[in-house]
N, C-alpha and C positions, 0 to 999 in steps of 0.2 A: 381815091388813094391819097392825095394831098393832106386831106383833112389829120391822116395817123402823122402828119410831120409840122403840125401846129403845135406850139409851145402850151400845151392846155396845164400842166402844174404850175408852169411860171404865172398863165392870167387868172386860174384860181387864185393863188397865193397871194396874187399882186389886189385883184380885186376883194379878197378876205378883209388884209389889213388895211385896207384906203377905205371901209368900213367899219374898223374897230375892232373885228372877228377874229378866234382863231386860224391858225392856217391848216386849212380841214386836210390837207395833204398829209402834213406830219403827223396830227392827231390821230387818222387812219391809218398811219406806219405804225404809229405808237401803239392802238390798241392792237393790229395785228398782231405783234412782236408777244403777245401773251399764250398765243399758241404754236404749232410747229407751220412750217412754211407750206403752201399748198396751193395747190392750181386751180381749188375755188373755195375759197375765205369766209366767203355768206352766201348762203342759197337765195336767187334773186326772189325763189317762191316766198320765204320765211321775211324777209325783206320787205316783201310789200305787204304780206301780211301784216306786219308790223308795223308798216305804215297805215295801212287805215285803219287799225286800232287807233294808232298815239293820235293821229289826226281827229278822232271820232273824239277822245279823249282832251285834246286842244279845246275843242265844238263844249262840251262835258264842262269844262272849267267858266266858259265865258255864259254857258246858259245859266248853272244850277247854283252856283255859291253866292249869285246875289239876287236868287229868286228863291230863298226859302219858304215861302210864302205859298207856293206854288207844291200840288201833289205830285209828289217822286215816286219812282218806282221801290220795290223793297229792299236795292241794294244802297239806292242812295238813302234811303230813311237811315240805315244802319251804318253807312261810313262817314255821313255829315253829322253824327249824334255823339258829342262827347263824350255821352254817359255810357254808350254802346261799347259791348266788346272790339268790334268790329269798326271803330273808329278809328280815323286814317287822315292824322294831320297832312295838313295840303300846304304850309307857310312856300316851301322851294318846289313844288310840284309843279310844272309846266301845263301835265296831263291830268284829267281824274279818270278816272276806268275802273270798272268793276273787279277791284283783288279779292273781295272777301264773301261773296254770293254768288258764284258760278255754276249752282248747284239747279238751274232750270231744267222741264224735265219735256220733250218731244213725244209727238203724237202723229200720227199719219195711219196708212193703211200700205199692205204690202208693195213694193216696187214703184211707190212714189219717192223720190226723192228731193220732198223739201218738206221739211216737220215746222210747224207749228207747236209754237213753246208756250208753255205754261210757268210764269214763274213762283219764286216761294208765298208768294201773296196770291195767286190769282191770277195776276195780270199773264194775260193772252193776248200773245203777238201770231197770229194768224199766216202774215207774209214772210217771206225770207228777210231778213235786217230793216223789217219793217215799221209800222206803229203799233201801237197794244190799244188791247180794249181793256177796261177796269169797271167793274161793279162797284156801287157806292149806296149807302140809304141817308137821306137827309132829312133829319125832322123837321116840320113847321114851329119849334123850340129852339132850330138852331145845332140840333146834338146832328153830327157824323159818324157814320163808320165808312172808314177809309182803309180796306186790310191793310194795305202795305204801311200803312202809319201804326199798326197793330204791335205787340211784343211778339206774338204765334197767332198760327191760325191752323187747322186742321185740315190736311190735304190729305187725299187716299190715288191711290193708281189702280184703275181698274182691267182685269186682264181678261176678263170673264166671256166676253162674245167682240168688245173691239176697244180696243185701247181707249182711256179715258182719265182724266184728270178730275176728281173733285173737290173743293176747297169749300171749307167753313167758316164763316167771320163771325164774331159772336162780342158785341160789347153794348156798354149802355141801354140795356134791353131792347138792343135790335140785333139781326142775324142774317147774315147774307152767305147764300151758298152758291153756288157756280158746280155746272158739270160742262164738260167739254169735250170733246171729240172729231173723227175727222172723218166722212161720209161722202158717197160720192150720190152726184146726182145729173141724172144724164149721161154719164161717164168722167162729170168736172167737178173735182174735189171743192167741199165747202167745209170750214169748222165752225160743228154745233156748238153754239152755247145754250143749257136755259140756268138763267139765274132765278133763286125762287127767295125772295124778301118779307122781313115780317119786321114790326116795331111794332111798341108797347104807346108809341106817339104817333098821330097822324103825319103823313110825310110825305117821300118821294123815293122808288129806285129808280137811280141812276146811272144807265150804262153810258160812260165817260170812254169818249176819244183822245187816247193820249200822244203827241210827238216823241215818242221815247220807245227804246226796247230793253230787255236785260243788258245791253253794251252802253246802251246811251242815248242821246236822242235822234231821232229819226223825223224829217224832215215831213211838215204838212204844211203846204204852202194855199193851201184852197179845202174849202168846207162847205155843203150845203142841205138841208135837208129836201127833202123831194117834198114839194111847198102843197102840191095837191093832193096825196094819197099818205106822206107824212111815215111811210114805210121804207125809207131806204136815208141811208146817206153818201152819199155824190162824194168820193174826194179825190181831188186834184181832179173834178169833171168828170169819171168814173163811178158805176155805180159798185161798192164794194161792202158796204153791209146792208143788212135786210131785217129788218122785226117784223113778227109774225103778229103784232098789234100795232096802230099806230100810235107814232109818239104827242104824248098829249101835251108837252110844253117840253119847246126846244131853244137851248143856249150855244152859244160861242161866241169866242173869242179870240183874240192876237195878240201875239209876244207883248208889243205895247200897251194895250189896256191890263193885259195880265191873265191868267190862269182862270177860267171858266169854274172852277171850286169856289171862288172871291166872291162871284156874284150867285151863287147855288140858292140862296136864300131868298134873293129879291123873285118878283114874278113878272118881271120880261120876259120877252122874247124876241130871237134873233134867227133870221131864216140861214143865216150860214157867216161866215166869215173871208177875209183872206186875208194871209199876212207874206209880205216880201222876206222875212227872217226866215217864214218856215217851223215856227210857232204856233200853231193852229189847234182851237181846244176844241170841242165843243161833249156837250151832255143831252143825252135824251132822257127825260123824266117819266116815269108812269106813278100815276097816284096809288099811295099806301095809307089803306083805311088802319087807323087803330085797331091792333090785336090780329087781322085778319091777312094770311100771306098771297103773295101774289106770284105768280110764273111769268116772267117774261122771257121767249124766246128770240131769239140770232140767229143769224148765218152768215157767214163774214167770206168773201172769196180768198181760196188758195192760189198764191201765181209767185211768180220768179222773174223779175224782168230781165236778169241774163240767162234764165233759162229757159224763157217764153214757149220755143218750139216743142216742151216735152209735155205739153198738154195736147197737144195732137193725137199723142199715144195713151195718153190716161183713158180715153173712150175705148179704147180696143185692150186696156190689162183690168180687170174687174174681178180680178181671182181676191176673196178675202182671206181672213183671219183662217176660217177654219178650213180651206184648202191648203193654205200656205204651213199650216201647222200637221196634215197627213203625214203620218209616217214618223215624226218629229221621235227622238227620247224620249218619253215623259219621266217624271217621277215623282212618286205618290209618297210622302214621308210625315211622320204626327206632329213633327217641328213645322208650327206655321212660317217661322219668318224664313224660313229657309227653304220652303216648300215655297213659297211669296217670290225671294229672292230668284230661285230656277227659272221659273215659268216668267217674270218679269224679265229674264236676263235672255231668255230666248227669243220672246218677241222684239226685244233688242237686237239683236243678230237678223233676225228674218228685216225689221227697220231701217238698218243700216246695210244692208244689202241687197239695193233695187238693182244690180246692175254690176257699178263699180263699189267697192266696199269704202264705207266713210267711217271712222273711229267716232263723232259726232255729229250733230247733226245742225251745227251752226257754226261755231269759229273753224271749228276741226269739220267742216261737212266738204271736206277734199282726199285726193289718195294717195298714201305713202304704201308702198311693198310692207314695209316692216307692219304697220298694222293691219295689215290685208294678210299677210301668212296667219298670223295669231287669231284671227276673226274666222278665219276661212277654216283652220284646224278647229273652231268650238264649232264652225257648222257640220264641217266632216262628224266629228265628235257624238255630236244633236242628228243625225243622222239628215243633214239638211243638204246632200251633197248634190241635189240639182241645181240647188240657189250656189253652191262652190262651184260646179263647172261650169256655171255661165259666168260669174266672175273670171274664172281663168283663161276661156277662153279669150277676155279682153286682154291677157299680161303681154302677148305677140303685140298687138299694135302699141304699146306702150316703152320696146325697146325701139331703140335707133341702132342706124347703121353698123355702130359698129358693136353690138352685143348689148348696148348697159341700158337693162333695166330703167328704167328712167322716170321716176317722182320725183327727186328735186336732186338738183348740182353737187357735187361732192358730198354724197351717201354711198358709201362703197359697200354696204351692207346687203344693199337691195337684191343684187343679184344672186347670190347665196341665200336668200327669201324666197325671193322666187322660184327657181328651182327645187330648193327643199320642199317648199307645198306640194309643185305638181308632182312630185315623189311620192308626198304623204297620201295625194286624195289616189293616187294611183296603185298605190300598194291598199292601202282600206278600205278601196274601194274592188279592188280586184280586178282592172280595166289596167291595157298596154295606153301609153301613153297616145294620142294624137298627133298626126303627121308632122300639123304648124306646131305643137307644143315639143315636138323633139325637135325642130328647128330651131327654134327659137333658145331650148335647153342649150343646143351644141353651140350656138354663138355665143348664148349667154356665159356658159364652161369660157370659152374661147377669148370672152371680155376679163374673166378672172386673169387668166393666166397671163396672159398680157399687161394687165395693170400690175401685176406684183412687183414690185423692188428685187432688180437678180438677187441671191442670194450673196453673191462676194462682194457686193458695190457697197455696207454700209455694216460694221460689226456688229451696230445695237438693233438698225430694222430691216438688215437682208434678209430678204424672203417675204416679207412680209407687204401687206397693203402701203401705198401712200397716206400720208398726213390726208383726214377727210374728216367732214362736218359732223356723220355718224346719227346717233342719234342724240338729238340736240341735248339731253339731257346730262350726256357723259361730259360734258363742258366745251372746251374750246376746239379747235382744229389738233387731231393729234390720230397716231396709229393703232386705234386703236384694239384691243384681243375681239372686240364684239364685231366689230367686221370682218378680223380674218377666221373666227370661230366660222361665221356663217357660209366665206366663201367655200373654205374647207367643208362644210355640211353640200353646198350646193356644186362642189366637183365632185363626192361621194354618192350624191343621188344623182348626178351628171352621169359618171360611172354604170351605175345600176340600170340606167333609164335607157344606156346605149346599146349596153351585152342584150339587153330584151329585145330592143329594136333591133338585133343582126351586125352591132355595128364593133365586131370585137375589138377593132385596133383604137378606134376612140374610148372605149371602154378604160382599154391598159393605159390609155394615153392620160387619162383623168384620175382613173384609179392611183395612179404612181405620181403624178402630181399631187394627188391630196395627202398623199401618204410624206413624199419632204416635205409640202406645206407645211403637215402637222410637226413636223422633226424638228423645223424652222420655229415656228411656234413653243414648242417644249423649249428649244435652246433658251431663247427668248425668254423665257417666264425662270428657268434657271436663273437666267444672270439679273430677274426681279427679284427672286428668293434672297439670293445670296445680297443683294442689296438695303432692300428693305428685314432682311432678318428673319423669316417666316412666309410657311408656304401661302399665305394668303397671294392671290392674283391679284393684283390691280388695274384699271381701267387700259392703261399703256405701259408700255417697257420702263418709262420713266417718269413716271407718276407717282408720288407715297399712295399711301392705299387714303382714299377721301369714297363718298357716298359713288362716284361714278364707278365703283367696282363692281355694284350690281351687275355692269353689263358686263362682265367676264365669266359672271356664274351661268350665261347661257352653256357652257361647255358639258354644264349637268342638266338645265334643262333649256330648253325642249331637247337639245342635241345630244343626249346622251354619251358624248362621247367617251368617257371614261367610269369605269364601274362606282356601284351606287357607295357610297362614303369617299370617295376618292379624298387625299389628302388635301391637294389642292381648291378643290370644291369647297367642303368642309369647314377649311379654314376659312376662305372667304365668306362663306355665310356667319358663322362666331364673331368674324369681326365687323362686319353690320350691324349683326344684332347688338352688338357690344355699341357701335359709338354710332349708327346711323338710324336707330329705331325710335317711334315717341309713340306712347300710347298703343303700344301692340304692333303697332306697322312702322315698317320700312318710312324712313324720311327723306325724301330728296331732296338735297340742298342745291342744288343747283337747277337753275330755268325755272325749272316744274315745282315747286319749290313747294311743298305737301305732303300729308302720306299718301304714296302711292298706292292704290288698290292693288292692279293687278302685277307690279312688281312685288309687294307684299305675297303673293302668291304664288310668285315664281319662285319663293325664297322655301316656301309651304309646299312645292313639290319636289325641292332638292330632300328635304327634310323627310318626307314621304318617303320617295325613294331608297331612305337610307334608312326605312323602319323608326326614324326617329320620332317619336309621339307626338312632339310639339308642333307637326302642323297643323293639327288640329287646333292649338290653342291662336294661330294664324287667321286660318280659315273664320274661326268663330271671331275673332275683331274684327277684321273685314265688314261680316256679317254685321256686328254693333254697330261700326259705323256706316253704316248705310242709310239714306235718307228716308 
């Protein structure tokens, strides 16, 4: 208890400046003071995420900007290249980090939860933030093909019997293709590669171990090849890749001699390396006769070192592709890309949802409520509503004590998520709720109501939610209408979910709170009208209308709440389209800072709804842009 009555802003402050530093005290007042005042300012989860990004990014700046020399992945070829679009001066950059290629694409098999990425080049990162592997062909001339040093290369997604990635390299009359995939054997996931190489000059394919991933570099502190059978390689003392031929001449290298591509030409040979920086190259070669192609096959292990224990259970879940797709939606349409896009976007969904539902499968492969409703309503949707109730059944242990929902600290959205889903999979499905899921609902109700601001205590946000982080996109700490839209959706299915269970008086009790909610709400958006001059909603009571109003249009969809053109709706989508769109889609300018796919589509079902044509012209850019 002592410890809360030590002066710690004074020996911050004191120790800052007897360094030089600003006084991080003030500076942290300072930035706070740009949103409204709140009982949690930055979610500790977003927080550290953040931090080992800029830190990986830290790591990023000291390895690559004075080892050009050295082969990069496909993000860095294109943001250290002047000439490139995608160039990304670094003069006051602390960090370098991947802004401009984020576009890598996940592989797995159902109810595995750790994907193996393929990025825009080829390169295959096998483990969770781990190393990549990269195909290469070297002539005995001295010519390279290095994809990710490529302008394009030709990649396909194969959807056909199990998910698959395959990439084409094609230059100087050589050609390197790569298929890939994720197979279990024994019950423990391995990913297949076979690379298959051809040159018009005698030479070498190359399957090259790189310290790097689509984020940055990833640490190889030890290398060796298996010195007698010459089929596997050791790293960090671990045996974690396997060739189905053995390697007929084998290099590496360390940070300090340099990048194992330097020396690809000479004909040494090195049984392994180690290097203290964590630097570690190394290449295995198999010989390429002129004209004639050759297959070499991999298998690289699947693992998670903070997820270790969940390969226990991978031996006992072996349902695949076409078990897991039984029953599915299908749909059969003469538009290939769009016929492509469906059946890709669903084994997406079945992907990301081993368990707990993940929005992606690497930076994002964690769970927020908000993206687990929207995920959970395309399974319902996809008729995939087994894989949605074992999701739900996890939502009970993910509240605390006292009702909130809980993914991360000041999200006051979440619980109006929550609820609303187990409403939707219950009504579409045609099933009474579950005992722990109406527990859970009436606490969760009972967390709303609680958190709200009384009505009389504040003229501009009585009634309504506290100042909360939301979704990070809508900008800074503020009150937002997308959290109290949701709460009010999740005391109306509160509501519904009680009267079935027997429980009339909480019924009324929820019911007639959602109903002044909404009243509070209305007033509310009046006194934005009459401010800002037009029925457009904006993100908060006192916000101009900026790109964060997207998140007010939930009031049209998913949540229906108000008949299809409603005024207020309406106008907020006009005025999007008007000053927040580029190139057919929605633009967020804030965090997320791109066109948004699937808010671009939120905007294409308000439009729907209101018989307006133009979602379609929506829908189809989406589609265009798509990878």
């Amino acid at each position: 208890m002592w410890l809360k009555w030590l002066p710690w802003k004074y020996i911050v402050r004191k120790l800052a400046h007897s360094h030089g530093f600003l006084d991080p005290v003030s500076v942290l007042a300072k930035v706070r003071s740009f949103s409204q005042p709140s009982e949690v300012q930055e979610p500790i989860e977003l927080l550290r995420a953040g931090m080992i990004l800029h830190t990986r990014g830290l790591m990023n700046s000291r390895a690559i900007q004075q080892n050009l020399d050295w082969v990069w992945p496909w993000w860095v070829n294109r943001q250290f290249d002047p000439e490139d679009p995608a160039f990304v001066p670094r003069a006051f950059s602390l960090t370098h980090i991947n802004l401009t290629h984020r576009n890598w694409t996940a592989l797995g098999i159902p109810d595995m939860s750790i994907y193996p990425l393929v990025d825009p080049g080829g390169g295959i990162t096998p483990q969770t933030d781990g190393w990549t592997l990269e195909g290469w062909i070297v002539s005995d001339t001295g010519r390279f093909l290095v994809p990710s040093r490529l302008d394009s290369v030709h990649q396909y997604l194969g959807v056909e019997e199990n998910l698959s990635v395959e990439t084409l390299a094609e230059d100087q009359g050589m050609s390197l293709g790569s298929r890939v995939e994720v197979v279990l054997e024994k019950g423990l996931p391995f990913c297949h590669i076979r690379y298959i190489g051809r040159s018009e000059y005698p030479g070498w394919l190359v399957v090259a171990l790189r310290p790097y991933n689509p984020e940055g570099v990833a640490f190889i502190h030890k290398i060796r090849i298996d010195k007698r059978e010459r089929n596997k390689w050791f790293i960090e003392d671990r045996a974690e890749v396997f060739f189905e031929s053995p390697v007929e001449r084998h290099l590496s290298s360390n940070y300090r001699e340099g990048d194992v591509s330097l020396y690809a030409s000479e004909m040494s040979e090195q049984e392994g390396s180690v290097c203290e920086v964590g630097m570690c190259t190394a290449g295995a070669f198999f010989r390429l006769e002129a004209g004639i192609p050759r297959q070499i096959g991999v298998r690289a292990e699947i693992r998670d070192e903070s997820h270790e224990s969940l390969r226990s259970s991978w031996s006992c879940s072996e349902v695949g592709w076409e078990e897991s797709l039984k029953g599915h939606c299908s749909l059969s349409i003469p538009d290939e890309k769009m016929q492509f896009l469906y059946d890709a976007a669903i084994r997406t969904l079945i992907l990301h949802s081993p368990g707990d539902i993940f929005p992606g499968p690497y930076t994002y492969r964690r769970f927020w409520f908000r993206d687990a409703a929207f995920i959970l309503q395309a399974l319902i949707c996809a008729n995939l509503t087994g894989r949605a109730e074992r999701a739900l059944d996890r939502f009970p242990a993910r509240q605390n004590a006292f009702g909130f929902f809980h993914s991360q600290d000041g999200e006051w959205d979440s619980n109006g998520e929550a609820i609303w889903i187990i409403h939707r999979f219950c009504r579409s499905c045609g099933v009474s709720p579950k005992r722990e899921w109406l527990r859970a609902v009436e606490s969760g109700a009972n967390w709303i109501i609680r958190k709200r601001i009384p009505p009389g205590q504040d003229p501009v946000y009585g009634g309504l939610l506290p100042a909360g982080f939301s979704a990070e996109h809508l900008g800074a700490n503020d009150h937002y209408y997308w959290d109290n839209f949701w709460s009010i959706a999740g005391l109306e299915a509160a509501a519904s979910m009680m009267s079935e269970g027997g429980k009339s008086a909480l019924a009324l009790k929820y019911g007639h709170t959602a109903s002044d909610y909404m009243s509070m709400v209305e007033k509310s958006l009046l006194h934005a009208r009459e401010r800002i001059g037009r029925a457009a909603m904006p993100a908060a009571p006192m916000r101009r209308l900026d790109a964060g109003a997207i998140g007010s249009i939930v009031a049209g969809y998913p949540l229906q709440f108000w008949a299809p053109g409603d005024e207020r709706i309406m106008d907020s989508v006009e005025w999007l389209m008007e000053n927040s769109f580029f190139q057919g889609g929605f633009f967020q300018d804030m965090v997320h800072s791109g066109i948004n796919a699937y808010l671009t589509l939120h905007i294409a079902q308000i439009l729907l709804r209101a018989g307006d044509e133009r979602y379609g012209d929506l829908a189809r850019n989406v589609a265009d842009l798509a990878t």
